[in-house]
TORNU-886038 format. One record per atom (N, C-alpha, C): x, y, z. Coordinates in steps of 0.2 Angstrom, whole numbers, padded with zeros to 4 digits, always signed. Layout:
XYZ/...
END
This chain:
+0193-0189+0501/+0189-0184+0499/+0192-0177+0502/+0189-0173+0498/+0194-0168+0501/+0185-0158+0502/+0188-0153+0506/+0184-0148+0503/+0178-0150+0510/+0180-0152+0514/+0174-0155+0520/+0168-0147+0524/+0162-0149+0521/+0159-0144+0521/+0153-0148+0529/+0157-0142+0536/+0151-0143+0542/+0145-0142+0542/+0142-0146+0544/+0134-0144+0544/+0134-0146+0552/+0132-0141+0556/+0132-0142+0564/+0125-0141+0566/+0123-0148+0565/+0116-0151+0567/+0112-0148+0573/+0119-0151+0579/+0116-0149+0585/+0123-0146+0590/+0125-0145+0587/+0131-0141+0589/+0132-0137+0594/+0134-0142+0599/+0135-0137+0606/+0142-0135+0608/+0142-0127+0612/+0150-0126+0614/+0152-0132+0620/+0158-0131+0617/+0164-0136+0622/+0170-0131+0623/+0173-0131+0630/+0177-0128+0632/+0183-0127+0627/+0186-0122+0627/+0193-0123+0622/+0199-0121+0625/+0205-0123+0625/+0211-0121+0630/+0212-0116+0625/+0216-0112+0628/+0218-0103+0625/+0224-0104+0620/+0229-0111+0618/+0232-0110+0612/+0231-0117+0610/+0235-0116+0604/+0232-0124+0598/+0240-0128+0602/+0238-0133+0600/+0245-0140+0603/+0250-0139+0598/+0256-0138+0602/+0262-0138+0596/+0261-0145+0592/+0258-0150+0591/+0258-0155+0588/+0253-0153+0584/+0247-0152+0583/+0243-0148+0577/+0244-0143+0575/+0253-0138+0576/+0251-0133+0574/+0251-0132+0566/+0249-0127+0563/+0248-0130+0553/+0256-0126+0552/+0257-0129+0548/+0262-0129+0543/+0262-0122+0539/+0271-0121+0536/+0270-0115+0534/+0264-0117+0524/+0263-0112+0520/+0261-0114+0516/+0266-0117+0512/+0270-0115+0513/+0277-0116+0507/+0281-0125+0508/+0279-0129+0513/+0279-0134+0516/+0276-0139+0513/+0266-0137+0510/+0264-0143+0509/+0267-0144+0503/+0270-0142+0498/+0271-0145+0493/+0278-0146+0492/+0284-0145+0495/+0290-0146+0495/+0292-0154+0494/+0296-0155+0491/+0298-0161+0488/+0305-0164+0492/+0304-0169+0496/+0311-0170+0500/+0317-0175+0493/+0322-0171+0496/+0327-0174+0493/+0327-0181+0489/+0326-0186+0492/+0324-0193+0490/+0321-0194+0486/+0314-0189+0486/+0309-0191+0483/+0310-0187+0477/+0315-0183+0475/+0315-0181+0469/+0322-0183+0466/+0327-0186+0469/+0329-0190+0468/+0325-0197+0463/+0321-0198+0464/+0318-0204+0462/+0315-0203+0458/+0312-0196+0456/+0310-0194+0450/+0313-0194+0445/+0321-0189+0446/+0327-0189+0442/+0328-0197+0439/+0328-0202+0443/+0331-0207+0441/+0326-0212+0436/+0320-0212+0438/+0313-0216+0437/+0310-0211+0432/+0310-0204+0430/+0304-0203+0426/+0307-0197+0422/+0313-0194+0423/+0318-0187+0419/+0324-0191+0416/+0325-0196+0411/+0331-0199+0408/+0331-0192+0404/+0335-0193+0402/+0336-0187+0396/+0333-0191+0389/+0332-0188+0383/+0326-0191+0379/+0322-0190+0381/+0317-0192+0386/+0313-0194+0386/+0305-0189+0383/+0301-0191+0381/+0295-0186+0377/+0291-0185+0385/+0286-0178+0383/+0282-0177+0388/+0277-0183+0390/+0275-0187+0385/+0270-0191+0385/+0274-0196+0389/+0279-0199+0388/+0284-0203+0392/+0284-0203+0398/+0285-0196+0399/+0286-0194+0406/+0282-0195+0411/+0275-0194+0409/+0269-0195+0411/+0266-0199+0413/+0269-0206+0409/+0267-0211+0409/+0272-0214+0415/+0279-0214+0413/+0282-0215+0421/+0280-0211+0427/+0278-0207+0428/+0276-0202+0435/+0270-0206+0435/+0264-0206+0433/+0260-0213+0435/+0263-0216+0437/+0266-0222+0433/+0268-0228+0436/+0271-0227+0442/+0276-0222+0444/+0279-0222+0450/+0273-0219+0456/+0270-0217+0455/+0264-0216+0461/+0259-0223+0460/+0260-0228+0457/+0255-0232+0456/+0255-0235+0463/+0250-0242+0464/+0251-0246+0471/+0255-0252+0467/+0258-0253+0463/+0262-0258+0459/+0267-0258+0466/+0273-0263+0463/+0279-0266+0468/+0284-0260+0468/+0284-0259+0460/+0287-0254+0456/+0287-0246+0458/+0281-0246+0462/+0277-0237+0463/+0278-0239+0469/+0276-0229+0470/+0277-0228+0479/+0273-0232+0481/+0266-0235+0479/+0263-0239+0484/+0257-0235+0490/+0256-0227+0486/+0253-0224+0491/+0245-0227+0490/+0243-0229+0497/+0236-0232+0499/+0232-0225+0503/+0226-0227+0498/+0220-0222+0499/+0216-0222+0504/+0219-0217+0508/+0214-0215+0516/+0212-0209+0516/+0205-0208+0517/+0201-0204+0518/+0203-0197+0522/+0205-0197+0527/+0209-0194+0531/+0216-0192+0532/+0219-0196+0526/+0227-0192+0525/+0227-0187+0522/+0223-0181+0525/+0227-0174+0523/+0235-0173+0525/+0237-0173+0520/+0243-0173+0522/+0250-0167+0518/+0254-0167+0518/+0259-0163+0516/+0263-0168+0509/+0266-0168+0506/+0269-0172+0499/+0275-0172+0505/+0279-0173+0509/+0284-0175+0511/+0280-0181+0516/+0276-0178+0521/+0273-0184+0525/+0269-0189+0520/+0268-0190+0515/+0263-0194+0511/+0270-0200+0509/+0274-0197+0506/+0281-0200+0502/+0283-0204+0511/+0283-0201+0516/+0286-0206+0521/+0281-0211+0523/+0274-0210+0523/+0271-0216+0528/+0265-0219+0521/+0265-0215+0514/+0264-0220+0509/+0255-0219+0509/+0250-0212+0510/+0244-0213+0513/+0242-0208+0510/+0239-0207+0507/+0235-0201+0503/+0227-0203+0503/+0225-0195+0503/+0218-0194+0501/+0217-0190+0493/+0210-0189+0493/+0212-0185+0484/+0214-0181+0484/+0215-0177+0491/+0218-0170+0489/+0224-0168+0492/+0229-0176+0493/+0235-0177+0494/+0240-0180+0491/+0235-0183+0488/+0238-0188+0480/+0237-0181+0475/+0232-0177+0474/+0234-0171+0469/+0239-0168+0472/+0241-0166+0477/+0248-0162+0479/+0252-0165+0476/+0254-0171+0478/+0260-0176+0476/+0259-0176+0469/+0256-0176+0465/+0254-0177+0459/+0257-0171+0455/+0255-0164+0459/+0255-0158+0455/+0265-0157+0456/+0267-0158+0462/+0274-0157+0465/+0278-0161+0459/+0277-0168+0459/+0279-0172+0455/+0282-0170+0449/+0274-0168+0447/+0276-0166+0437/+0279-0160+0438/+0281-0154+0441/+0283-0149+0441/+0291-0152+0440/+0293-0155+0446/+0298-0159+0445/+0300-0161+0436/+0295-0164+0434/+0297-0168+0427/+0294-0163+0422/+0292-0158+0424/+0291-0152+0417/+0286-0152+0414/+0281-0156+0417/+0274-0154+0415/+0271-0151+0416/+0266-0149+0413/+0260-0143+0412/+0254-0147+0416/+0257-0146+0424/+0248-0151+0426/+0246-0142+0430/+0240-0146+0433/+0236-0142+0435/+0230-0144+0437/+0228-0141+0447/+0223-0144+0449/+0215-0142+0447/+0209-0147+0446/+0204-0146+0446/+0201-0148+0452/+0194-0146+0453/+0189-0147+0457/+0179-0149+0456/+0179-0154+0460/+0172-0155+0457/+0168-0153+0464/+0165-0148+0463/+0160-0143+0467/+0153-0148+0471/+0152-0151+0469/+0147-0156+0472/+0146-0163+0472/+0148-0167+0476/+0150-0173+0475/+0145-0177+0481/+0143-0183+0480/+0139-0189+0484/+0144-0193+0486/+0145-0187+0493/+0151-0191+0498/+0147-0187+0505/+0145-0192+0510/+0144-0188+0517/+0145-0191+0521/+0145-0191+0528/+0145-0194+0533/+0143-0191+0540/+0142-0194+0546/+0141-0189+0551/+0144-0193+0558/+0147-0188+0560/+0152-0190+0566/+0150-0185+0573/+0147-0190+0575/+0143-0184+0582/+0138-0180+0581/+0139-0174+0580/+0133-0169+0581/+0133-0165+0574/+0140-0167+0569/+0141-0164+0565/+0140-0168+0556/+0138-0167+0551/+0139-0169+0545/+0144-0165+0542/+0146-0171+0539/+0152-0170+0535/+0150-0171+0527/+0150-0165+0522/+0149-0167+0516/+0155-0165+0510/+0156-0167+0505/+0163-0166+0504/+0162-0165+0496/+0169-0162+0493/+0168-0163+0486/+0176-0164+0484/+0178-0163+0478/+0184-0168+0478/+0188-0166+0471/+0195-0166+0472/+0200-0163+0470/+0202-0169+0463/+0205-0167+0459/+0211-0170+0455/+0214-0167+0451/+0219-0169+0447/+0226-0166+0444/+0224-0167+0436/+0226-0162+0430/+0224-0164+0424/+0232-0161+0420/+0232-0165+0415/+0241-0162+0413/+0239-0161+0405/+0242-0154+0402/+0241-0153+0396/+0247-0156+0393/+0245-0159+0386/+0253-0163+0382/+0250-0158+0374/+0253-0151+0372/+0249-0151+0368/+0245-0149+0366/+0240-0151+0362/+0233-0151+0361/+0229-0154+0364/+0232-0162+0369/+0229-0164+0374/+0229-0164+0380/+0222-0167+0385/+0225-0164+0390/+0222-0171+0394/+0226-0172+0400/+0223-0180+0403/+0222-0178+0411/+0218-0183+0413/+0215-0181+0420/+0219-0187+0426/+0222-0185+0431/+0224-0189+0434/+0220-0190+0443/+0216-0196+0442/+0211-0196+0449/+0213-0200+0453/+0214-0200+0458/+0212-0207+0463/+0208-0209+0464/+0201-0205+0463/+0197-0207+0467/+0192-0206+0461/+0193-0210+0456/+0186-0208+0450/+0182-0215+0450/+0183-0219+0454/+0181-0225+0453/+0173-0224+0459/+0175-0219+0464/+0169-0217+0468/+0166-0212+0468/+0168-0207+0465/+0165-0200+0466/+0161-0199+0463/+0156-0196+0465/+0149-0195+0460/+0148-0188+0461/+0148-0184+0455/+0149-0177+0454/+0142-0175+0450/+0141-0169+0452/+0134-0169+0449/+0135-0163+0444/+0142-0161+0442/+0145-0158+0436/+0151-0158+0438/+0154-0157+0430/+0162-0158+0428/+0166-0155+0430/+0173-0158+0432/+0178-0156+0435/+0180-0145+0431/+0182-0141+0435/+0183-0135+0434/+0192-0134+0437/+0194-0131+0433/+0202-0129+0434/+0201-0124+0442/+0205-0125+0447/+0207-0121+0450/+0214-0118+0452/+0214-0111+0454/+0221-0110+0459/+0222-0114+0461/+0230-0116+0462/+0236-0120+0467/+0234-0114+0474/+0234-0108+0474/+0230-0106+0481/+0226-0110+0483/+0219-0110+0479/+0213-0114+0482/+0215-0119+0484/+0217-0123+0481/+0221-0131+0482/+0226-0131+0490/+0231-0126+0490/+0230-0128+0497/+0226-0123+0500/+0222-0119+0501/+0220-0116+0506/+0214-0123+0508/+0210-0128+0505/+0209-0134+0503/+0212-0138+0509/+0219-0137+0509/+0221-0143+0513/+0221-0141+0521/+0218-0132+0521/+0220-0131+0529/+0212-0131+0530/+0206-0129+0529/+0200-0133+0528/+0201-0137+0530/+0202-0146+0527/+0201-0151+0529/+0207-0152+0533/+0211-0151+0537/+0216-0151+0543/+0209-0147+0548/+0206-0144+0547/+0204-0137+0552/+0196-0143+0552/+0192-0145+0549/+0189-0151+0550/+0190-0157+0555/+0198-0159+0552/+0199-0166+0557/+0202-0164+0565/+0203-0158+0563/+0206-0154+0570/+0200-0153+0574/+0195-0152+0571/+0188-0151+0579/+0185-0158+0580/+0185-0164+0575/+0183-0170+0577/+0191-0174+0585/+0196-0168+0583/+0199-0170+0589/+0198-0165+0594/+0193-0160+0593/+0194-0156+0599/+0198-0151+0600/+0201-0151+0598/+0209-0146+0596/+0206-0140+0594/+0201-0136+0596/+0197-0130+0592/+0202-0125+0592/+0207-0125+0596/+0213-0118+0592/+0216-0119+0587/+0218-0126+0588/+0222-0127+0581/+0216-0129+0574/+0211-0128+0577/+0206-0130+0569/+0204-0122+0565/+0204-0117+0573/+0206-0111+0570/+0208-0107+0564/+0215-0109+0569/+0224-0108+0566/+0225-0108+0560/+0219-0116+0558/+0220-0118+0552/+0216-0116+0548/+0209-0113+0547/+0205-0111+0545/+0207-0103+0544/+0210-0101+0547/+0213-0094+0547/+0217-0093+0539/+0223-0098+0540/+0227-0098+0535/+0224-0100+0528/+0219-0104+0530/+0213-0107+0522/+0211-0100+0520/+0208-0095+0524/+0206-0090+0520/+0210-0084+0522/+0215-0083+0522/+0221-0080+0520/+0223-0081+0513/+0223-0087+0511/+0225-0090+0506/+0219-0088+0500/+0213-0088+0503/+0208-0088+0497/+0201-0087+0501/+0202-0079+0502/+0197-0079+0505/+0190-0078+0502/+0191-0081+0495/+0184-0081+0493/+0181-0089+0492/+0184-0092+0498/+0182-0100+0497/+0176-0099+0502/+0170-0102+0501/+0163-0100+0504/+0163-0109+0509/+0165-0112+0507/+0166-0120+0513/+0170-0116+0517/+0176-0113+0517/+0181-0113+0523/+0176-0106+0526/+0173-0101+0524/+0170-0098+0529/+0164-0101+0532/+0159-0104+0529/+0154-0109+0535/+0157-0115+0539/+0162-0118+0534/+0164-0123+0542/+0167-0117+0549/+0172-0111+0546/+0174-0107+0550/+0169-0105+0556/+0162-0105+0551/+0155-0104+0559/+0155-0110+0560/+0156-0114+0558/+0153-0119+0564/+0161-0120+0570/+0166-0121+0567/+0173-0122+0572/+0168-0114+0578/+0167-0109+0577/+0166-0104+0582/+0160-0104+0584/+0154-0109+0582/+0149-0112+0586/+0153-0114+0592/+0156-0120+0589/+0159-0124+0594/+0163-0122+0599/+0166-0114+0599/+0170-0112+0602/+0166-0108+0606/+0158-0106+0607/+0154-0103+0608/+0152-0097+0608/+0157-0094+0602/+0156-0088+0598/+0149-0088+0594/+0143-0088+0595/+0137-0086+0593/+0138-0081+0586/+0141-0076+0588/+0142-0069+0585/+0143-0072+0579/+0152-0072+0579/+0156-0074+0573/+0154-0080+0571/+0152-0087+0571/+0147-0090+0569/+0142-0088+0566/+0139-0082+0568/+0133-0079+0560/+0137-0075+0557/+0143-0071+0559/+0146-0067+0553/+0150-0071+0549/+0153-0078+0551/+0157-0082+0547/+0151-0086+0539/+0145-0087+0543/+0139-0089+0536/+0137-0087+0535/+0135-0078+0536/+0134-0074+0532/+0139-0072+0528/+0146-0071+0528/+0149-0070+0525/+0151-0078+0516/+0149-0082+0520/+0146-0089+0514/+0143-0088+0509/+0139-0085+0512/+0134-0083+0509/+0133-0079+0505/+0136-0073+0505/+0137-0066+0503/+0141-0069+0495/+0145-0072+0499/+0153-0078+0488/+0147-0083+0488/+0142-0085+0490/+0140-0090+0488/+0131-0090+0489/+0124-0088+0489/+0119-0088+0490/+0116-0093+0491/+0117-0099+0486/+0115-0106+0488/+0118-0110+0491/+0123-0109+0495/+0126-0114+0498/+0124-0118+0504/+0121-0123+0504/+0117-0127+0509/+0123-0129+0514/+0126-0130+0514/+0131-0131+0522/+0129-0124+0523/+0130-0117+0523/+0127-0111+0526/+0122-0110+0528/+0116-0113+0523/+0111-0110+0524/+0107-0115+0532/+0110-0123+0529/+0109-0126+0534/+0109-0123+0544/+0115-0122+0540/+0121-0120+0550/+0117-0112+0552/+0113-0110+0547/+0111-0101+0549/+0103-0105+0551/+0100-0109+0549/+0094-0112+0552/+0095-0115+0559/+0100-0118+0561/+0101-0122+0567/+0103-0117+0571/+0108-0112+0568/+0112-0106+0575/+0103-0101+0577/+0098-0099+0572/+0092-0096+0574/+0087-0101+0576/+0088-0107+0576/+0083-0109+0578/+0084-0112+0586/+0091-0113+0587/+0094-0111+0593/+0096-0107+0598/+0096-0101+0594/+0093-0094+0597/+0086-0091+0599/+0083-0094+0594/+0075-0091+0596/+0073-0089+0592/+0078-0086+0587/+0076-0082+0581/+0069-0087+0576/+0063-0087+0578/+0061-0091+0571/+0059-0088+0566/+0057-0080+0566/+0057-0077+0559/+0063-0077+0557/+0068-0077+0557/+0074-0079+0554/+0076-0087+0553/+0075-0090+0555/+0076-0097+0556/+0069-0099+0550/+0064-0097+0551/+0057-0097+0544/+0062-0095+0538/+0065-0090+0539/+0067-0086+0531/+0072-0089+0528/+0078-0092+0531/+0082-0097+0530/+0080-0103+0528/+0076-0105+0530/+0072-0113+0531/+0070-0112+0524/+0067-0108+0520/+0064-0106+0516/+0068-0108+0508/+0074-0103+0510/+0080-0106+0506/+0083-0110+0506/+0085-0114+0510/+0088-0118+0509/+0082-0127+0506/+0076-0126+0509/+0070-0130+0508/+0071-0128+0499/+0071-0124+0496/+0073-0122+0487/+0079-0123+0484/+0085-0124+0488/+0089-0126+0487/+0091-0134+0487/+0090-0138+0492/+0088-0147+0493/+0082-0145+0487/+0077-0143+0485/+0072-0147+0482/+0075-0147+0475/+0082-0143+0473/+0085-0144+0466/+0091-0148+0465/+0093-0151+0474/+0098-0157+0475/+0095-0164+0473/+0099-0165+0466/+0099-0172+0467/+0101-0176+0472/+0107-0175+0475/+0110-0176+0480/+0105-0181+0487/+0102-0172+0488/+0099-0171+0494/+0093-0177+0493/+0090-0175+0486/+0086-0184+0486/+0086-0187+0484/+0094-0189+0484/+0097-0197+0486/+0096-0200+0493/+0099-0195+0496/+0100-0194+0502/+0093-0196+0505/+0088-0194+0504/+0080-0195+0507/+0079-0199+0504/+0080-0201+0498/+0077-0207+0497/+0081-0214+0500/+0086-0215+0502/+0089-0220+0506/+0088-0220+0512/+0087-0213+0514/+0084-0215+0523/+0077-0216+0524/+0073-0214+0516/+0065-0218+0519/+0066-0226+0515/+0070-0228+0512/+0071-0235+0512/+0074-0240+0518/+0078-0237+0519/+0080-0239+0527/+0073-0238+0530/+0069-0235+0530/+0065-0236+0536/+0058-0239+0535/+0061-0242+0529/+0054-0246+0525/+0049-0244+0521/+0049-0237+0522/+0044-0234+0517/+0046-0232+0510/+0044-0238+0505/+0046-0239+0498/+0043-0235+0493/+0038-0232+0495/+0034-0229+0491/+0037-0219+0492/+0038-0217+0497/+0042-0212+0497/+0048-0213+0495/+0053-0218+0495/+0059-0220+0494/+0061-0218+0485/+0052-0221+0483/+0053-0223+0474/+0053-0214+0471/+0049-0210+0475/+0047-0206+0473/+0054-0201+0474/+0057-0203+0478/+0063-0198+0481/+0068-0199+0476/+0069-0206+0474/+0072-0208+0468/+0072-0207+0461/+0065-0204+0462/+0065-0204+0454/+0063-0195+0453/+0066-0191+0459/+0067-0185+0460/+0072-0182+0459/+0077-0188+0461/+0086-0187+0460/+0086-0188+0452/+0083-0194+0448/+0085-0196+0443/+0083-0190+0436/+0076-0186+0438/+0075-0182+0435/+0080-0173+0434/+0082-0172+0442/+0088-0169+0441/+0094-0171+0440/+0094-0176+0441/+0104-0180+0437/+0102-0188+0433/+0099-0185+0428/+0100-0196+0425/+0103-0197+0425/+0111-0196+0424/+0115-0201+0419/+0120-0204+0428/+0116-0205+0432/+0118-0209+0439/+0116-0215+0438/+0121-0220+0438/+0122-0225+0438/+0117-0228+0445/+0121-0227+0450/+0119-0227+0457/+0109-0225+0459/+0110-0221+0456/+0101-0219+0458/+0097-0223+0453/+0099-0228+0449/+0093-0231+0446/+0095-0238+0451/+0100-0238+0452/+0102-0244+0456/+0098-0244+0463/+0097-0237+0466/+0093-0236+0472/+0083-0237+0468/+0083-0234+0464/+0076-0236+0463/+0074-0244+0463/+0080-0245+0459/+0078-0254+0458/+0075-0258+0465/+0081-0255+0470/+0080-0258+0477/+0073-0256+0478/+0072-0250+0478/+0064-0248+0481/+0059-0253+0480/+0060-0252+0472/+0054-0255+0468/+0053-0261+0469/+0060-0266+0469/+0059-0271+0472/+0057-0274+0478/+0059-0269+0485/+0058-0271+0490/+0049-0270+0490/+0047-0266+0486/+0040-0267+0485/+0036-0269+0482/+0038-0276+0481/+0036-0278+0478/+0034-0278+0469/+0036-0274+0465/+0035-0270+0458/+0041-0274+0455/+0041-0280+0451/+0049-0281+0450/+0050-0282+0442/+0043-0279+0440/+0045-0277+0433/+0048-0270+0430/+0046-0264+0435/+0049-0259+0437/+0056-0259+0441/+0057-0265+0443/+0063-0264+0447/+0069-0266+0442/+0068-0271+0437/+0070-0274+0431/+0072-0268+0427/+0067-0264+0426/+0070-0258+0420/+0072-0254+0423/+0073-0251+0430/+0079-0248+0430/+0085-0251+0432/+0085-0258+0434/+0091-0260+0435/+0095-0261+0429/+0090-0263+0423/+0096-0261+0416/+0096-0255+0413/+0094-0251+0416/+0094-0242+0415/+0101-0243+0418/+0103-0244+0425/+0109-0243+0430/+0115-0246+0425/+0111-0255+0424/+0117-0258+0419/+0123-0254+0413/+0115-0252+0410/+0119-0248+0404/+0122-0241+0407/+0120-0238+0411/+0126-0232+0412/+0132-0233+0418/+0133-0240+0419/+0140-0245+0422/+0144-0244+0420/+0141-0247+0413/+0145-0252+0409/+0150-0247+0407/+0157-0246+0407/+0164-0246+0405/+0164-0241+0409/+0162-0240+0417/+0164-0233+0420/+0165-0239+0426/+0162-0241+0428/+0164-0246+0435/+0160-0253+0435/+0166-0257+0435/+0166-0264+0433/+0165-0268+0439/+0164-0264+0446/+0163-0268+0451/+0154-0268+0453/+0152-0260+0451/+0143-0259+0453/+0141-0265+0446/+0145-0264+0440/+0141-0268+0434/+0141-0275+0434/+0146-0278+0439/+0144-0283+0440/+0140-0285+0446/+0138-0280+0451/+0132-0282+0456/+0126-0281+0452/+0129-0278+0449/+0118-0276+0444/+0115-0281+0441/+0122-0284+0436/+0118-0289+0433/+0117-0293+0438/+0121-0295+0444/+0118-0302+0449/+0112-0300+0451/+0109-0293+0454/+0103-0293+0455/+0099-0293+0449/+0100-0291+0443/+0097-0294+0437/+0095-0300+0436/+0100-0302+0437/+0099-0309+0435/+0093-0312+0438/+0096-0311+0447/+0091-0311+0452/+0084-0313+0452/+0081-0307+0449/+0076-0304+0446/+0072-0306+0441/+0078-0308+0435/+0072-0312+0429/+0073-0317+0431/+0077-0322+0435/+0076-0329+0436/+0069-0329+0442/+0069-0323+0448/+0062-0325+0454/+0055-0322+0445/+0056-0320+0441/+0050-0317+0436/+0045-0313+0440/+0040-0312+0442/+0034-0310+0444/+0032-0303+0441/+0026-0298+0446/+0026-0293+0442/+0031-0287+0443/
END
């Protein structure tokens, strides 16, 4: 996943040494997308025959990025931000390193691609004191009158609207963001700087790379620049919850509580129109057993996003675990039918808990 937006929980300063490691330092911009010899080489020979139709071509450069015997074989890691020269050597892409390679490639073979982005996505995680919420990149190629979408990752992302054309800027300013991300889970805060520097250099009106940039200078124990970096979030983006978040936690941390109320405020209106956010709340009070907040948190998300597969999947658990398993039955073939021909791996756990379900019968 790519586009990693901080939310600095409880975010305390940690000492920082005075420069970034020659081993972190970022790369020039001109660098990530460079294509090494070999590997356009292989293009030449595998995917530009002379003849060959655009559609042709397309369909080979697929195949050659494929995990087949035949294809490069690049295996999908979360954390492979990486450059299209370093991806081509050790074979490891994320989605917004498989789109580099993607986009490099077809320039190679003369098509018309171009990167997209999906602005809000049901990807998070939390590592120490920080959440990590993310949203996610892929390549789309026009042939014509048509035009085709190329993802690695459409098999898991759940986007709460459709993919949008962006700048090859944004795209990499993207890749110095999420390097300037994995760069503070190493503690490396110059070089997560450094990198963050050059993200909005490239595009300074990306509102993720200036709220993570407050949280890297939280951590740096810049207080200050910390509120002028998600104030300035804010200013390109008014609802942005990673901001609004990180300006509650930096005032509530300070003292400020009429500031920290007025924030809170906001941000409370903007989760209350996250599906996301009550996904997210409804899974954590099912974990904690309480089914009846869980059903309600669920059926919160489903009236702000229905066509989720996954959230009728979550209500069915709720309903079920409470007992209700005629309720739990209809959404689970609510889930069934919006599976069905988009992922073949949740549509077949459903129908097993379906089946589950009409074979125990009850109410």
């Amino acid at each position: 996943m790519i586009g990693w937006a901080l939310a600095a929980a409880l975010a305390l300063s940690t000492p920082a040494v005075e420069h970034a490691s020659l081993e972190h330092a970022p790369p020039d911009p001109a660098q990530l997308m460079a294509v090494p010899p070999a590997l356009r080489a292989l293009v030449q020979e595998r995917v530009n025959a002379p003849g060959r139709s655009q559609s042709q071509r397309l369909r080979r450069l697929i195949g050659l990025m494929s995990t087949s015997q035949d294809g490069l074989r690049l295996e999908y890691q979360d954390d492979a931000t990486q450059t299209v020269e370093q991806a081509y050597l050790n074979r490891q892409v994320n989605c917004l390193t498989y789109t580099l390679v993607f986009l490099a490639l077809a320039r190679e073979a003369g098509l018309d691609a171009y990167p997209q982005e999906i602005d809000e996505t049901l990807s998070w995680q939390q590592r120490q004191d920080v959440v990590y919420r993310s949203n996610h990149v892929n390549a789309a190629v026009r042939l014509g009158a048509q035009r085709y979408v190329v993802d690695v990752g459409s098999s898991f992302v759940i986007g709460r609207h459709p993919a949008h054309v962006i700048s090859e800027q944004r795209l990499l300013a993207q890749y110095y963001n999420n390097r300037a991300a994995q760069l503070m889970v190493l503690d490396d805060l110059p070089a997560a700087l450094a990198h963050a520097d050059i993200s909005l250099e490239l595009d300074p009106a990306y509102p993720t790379t200036w709220s993570n940039t407050g949280v890297l200078r939280l951590h740096s124990g810049d207080l200050a620049g910390a509120e002028r970096a998600y104030a300035t979030a804010l200013s390109l983006a008014p609802e942005h919850s990673s901001a609004l978040f990180n300006l509650v936690a930096l005032y509530k941390r300070s003292g400020d509580h009429e500031r920290e109320a007025q924030f809170q405020r906001r941000l409370d209106k903007v989760q209350s129109r996250d599906p996301f956010h009550q996904f997210m709340l409804a899974m954590q009070f099912e974990q904690r057993g309480d089914y009846a907040q869980a059903i309600k948190r669920y059926q919160r998300a489903i009236r702000l996003h229905g066509g989720e597969h996954r959230f009728y999947h979550g209500l069915a658990r709720a309903y079920a675990q409470a007992g209700n398993s005629r309720s739990a039955r209809r959404a689970l073939q609510r889930a069934v039918a919006l599976a069905a021909g988009k992922d073949e791996a949740a549509l077949a756990q459903y129908r097993a808990m379906l089946h589950g379900l009409l074979a125990a019968g009850g109410s």
